[in-house]
C-alpha positions in Angstrom: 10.4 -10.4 -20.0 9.1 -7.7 -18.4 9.4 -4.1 -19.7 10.2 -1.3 -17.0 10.1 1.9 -17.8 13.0 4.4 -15.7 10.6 7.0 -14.0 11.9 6.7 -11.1 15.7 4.8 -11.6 18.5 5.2 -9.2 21.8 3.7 -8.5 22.1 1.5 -5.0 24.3 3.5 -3.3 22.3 3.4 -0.4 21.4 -0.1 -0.1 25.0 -1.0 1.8 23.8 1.5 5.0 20.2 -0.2 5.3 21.2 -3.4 6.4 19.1 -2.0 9.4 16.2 -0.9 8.4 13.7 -2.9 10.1 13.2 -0.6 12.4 9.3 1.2 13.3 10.1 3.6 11.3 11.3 2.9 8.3 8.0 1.7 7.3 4.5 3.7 7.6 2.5 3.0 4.7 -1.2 4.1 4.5 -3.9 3.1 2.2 -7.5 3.9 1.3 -10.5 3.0 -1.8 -12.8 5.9 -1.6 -16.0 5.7 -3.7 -17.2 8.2 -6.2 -21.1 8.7 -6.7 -20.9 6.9 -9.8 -19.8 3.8 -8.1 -16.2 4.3 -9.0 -13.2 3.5 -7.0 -10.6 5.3 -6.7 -7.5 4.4 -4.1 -4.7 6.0 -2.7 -1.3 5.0 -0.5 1.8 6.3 0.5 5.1 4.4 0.7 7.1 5.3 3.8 10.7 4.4 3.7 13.1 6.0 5.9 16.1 4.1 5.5 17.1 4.6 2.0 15.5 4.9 -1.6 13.4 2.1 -2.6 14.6 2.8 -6.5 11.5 2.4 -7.6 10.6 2.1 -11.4 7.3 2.4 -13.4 7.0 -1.7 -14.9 4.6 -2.7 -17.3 4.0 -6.5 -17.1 2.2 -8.1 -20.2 -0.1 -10.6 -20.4 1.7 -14.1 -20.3 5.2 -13.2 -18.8 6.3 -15.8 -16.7 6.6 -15.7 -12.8 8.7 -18.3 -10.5 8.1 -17.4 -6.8 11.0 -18.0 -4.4 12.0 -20.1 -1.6 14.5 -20.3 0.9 16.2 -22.8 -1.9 16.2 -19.8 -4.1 13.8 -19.6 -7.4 12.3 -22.3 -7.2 9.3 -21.9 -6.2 5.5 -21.8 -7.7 5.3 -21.2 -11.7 2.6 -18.8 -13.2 2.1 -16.6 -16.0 0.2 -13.5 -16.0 -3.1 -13.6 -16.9 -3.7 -9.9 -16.8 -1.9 -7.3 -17.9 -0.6 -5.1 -15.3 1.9 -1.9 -14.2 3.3 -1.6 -10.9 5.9 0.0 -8.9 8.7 -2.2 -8.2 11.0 -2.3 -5.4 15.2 -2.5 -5.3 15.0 -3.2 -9.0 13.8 -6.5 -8.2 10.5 -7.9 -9.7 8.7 -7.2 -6.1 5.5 -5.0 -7.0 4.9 -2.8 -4.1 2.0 -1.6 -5.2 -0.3 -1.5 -8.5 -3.2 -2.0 -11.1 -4.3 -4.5 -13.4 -6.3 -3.9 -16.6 -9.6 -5.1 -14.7 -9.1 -2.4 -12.1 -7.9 -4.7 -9.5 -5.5 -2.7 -7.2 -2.8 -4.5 -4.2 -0.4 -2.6 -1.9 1.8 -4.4 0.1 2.6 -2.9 3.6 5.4 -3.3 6.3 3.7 -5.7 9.1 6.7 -5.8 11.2 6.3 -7.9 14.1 3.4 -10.1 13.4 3.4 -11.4 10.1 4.5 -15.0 10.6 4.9 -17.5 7.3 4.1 -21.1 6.9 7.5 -23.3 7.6 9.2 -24.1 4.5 8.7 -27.6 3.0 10.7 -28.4 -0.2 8.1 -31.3 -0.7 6.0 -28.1 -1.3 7.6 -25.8 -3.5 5.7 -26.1 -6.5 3.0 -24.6 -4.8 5.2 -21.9 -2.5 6.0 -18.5 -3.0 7.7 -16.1 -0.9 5.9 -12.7 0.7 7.9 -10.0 -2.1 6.0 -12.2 -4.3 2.7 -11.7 -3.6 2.1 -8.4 -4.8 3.1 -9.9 -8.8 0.8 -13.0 -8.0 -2.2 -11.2 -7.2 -1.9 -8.5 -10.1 -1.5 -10.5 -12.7 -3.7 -13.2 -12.0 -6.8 -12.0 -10.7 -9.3 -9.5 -11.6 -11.5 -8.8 -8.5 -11.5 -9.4 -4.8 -13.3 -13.2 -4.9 -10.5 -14.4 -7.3 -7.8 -13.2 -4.9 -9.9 -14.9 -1.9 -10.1 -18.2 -3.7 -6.4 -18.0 -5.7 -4.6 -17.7 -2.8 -6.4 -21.1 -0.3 -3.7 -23.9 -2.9 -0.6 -21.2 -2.0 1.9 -21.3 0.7 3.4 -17.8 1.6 6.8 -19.0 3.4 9.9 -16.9 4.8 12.2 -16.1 2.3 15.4 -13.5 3.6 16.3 -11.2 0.9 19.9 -9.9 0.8 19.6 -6.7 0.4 17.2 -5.9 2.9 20.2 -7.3 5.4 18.6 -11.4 4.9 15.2 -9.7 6.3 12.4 -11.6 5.4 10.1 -8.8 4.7 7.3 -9.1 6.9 4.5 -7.8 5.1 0.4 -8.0 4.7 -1.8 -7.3 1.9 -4.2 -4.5 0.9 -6.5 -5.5 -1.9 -9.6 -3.5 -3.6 -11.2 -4.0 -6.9 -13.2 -1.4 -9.0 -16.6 -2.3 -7.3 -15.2 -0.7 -4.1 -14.9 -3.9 -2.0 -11.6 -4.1 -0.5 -10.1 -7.6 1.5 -6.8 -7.9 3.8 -4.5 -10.8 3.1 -2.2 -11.5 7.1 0.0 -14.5 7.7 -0.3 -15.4 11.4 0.7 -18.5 12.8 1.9 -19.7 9.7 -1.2 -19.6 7.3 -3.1 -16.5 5.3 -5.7 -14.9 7.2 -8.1 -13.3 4.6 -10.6 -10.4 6.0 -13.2 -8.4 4.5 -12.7 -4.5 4.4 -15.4 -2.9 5.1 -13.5 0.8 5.8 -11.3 0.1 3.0 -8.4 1.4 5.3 -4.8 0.0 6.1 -2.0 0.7 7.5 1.0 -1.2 9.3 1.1 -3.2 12.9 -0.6 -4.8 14.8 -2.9 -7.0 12.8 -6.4 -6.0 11.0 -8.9 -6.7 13.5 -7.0 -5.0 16.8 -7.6 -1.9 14.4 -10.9 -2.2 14.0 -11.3 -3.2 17.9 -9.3 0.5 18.6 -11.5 2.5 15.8 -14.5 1.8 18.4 -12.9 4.4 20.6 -13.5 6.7 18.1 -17.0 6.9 17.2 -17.9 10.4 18.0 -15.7 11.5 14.8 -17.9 12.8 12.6 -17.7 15.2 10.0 -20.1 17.9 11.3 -19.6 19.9 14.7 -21.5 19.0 17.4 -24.2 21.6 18.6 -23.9 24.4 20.5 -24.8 23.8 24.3 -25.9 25.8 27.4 -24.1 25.2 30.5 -25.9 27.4 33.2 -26.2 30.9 32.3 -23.0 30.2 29.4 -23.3 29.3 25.7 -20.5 26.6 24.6 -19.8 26.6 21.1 -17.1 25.1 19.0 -14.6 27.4 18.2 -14.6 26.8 14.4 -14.8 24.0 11.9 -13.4 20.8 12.3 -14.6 20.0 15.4 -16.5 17.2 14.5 -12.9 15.7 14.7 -11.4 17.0 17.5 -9.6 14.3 19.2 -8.7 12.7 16.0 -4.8 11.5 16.4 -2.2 13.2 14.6 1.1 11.1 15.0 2.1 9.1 12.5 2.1 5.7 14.4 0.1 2.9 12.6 -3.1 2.8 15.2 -3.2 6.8 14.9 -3.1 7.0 11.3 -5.5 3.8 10.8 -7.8 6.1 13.0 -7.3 9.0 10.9 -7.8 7.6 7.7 -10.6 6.3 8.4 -12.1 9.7 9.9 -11.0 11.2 6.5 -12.2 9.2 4.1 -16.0 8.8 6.1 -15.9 12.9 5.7 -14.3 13.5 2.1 -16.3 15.3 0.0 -18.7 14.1 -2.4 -17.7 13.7 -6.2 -19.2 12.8 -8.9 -16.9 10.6 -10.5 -13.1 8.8 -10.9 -11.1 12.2 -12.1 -12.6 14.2 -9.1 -12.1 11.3 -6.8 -8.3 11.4 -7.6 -8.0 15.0 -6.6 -9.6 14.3 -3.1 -7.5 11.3 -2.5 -4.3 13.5 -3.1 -5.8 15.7 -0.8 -6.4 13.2 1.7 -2.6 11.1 0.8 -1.3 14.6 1.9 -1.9 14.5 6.0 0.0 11.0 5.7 3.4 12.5 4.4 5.9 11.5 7.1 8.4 13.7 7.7 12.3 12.7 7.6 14.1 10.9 10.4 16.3 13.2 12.3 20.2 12.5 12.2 21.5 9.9 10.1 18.2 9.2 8.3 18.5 12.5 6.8 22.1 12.3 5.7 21.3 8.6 3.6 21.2 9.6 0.0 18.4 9.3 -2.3 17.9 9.0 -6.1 20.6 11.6 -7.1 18.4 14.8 -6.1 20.3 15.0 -3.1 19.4 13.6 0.7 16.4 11.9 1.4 13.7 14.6 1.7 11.1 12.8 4.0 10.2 9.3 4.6 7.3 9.1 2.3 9.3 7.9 -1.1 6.1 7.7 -3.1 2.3 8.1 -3.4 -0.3 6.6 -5.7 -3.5 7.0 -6.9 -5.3 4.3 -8.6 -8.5 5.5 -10.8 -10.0 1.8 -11.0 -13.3 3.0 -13.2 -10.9 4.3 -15.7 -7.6 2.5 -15.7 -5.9 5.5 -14.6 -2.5 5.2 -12.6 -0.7 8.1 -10.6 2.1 8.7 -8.7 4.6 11.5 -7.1 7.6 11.0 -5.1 9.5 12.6 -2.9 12.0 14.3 -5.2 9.2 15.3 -7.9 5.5 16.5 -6.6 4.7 16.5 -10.4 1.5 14.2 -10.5 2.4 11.8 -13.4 -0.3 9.4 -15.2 0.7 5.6 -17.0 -3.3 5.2 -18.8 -3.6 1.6 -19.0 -6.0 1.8 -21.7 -3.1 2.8 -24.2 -0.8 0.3 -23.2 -0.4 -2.9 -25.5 -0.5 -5.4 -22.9 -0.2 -8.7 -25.4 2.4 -11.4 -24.7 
């Protein structure tokens, strides 16, 4: 069995008022791999959950604990056991990894893609080799090691519908951020019923609609840049830009998926240069901070959270993922202490 460690543990109490939480925004994950100069990678993402508290916990996952994904039919899906030792963030005290590491510096976030993610039918004929979407983000840590794996792990696997009660029977409809500690970064979709697998090359994600409209829209945003642009004479008058930052002036500031895609990308082409992992977590804190959504108005805000009190804003969590050095961190809502899990003193033996 898996060992989880109560970081983050709350009671349900919330769970019975979120049986409609699909809505936009409940969900508004962002996530990101920036690259130190050394070559390491170090990512970053927010969870954004309006509804209710996601009761995350801190979940250690040796090598060789066994996995059976689910169906429709219930557990009985696909069988594995971990190859690779990982810890994750688990979600409604269920063995659904939100987000991750493994001990080869292999990092996956699953995100909300509500509205276009769309399974493969279910076909008990099948199972064996079926697992539902909550299950991908435990079948990717603990099997793989770098981005390739993932590609060529996941062609024999059918990702099919499966409603989970206590997101209302809501299949969660979800995609899949994936980076490994060279810096090369894939998405995983489901549209029309089969995985779509795409390269990454601005190792950014966020939510709806699907990978490539985003990189389409980020076209109309190739004058961001991270220096000003030069002063110019208009007639007998000398224009110039009122102060710094306006390199990205026009950048969007809302917190839909398209404008935060945009800006996540603008922030991570302009973060500073560091020299290594460590330094690379503090600029991807710095960065996870313009992504922290602020709380839903009216009943959003009176839905209780872990026992500190109401929910404080919609982002629940964030992590940062040192890949170079095995190094996970994380906040939450209720405690801005940055806290560490070193994977390099965990016993991860069966």
């Amino acid at each position: 069995m898996r060992k989880a460690i109560p970081a983050i543990i709350s009671v349900f109490a919330a769970i019975g008022t979120a049986l409609g939480l699909g809505t936009p925004d409940a969900a508004a994950c962002t996530a990101f791999v920036l690259l130190a100069e050394d070559g390491a990678a170090v990512y970053g993402r927010t969870m954004e959950w309006g509804a209710f508290d996601l009761n995350s916990r801190v979940t250690i996952i040796p090598r060789g604990t066994e996995f059976r994904g689910k169906t429709p039919n219930g557990g009985n899906g696909m069988t594995w056991n971990a190859v690779h030792g990982a810890v994750a963030l688990d979600t409604l005290g269920l063995d659904y990894f939100s987000d991750g590491m493994n001990e080869k510096g292999l990092v996956a976030g699953l995100l909300w893609h509500a509205g276009f993610a769309e399974y493969a039918d279910y076909d008990p004929e099948r199972a064996a080799v079926t697992i539902g979407p909550a299950d991908l983000g435990a079948f990717v840590l603990t099997g793989f090691a770098d981005v390739e794996e993932v590609r060529a792990g996941l062609e024999g696997v059918r990702v099919v519908g499966v409603p989970e009660p206590l997101l209302g029977g809501e299949t969660p409809p979800l995609h899949l951020f994936v980076a490994d500690r060279s810096g090369r970064a894939i998405v995983v979709e489901f549209t029309g019923g089969r995985a779509r697998i795409f390269d990454n090359p601005e190792r950014v994600l966020t939510n709806s609609p699907g990978f490539e409209w985003h990189l389409t829209n980020l076209r109309n945003y190739a004058h961001l840049r991270e220096n000003p642009p030069a002063d110019q004479t208009t007639g007998l008058l000398d224009v110039a830009p009122l102060g710094s930052g306006a390199g990205l002036l026009g950048m969007p500031g809302d917190f839909t998926p398209p404008s935060r895609f945009i800006r996540a990308a603008a922030l991570t082409r302009t973060a500073r240069a560091t020299p290594d992992g460590p330094e690379t977590v503090y600029e991807a804190l710095r960065i996870l901070d313009s992504f922290n959504v602020p709380p839903r108005g009216g009943e959003g805000a009176e839905i209780a959270g872990d026992g500190a009190g109401p929910m404080r804003g919609s982002t629940i969590w964030s992590t940062v993922a040192d890949t170079a050095n095995l190094v996970y961190y994380y906040h939450t809502q209720h405690n801005r202490r940055l806290r560490m899990v070193d994977l390099n003193r965990i016993d991860f033996s069966p």
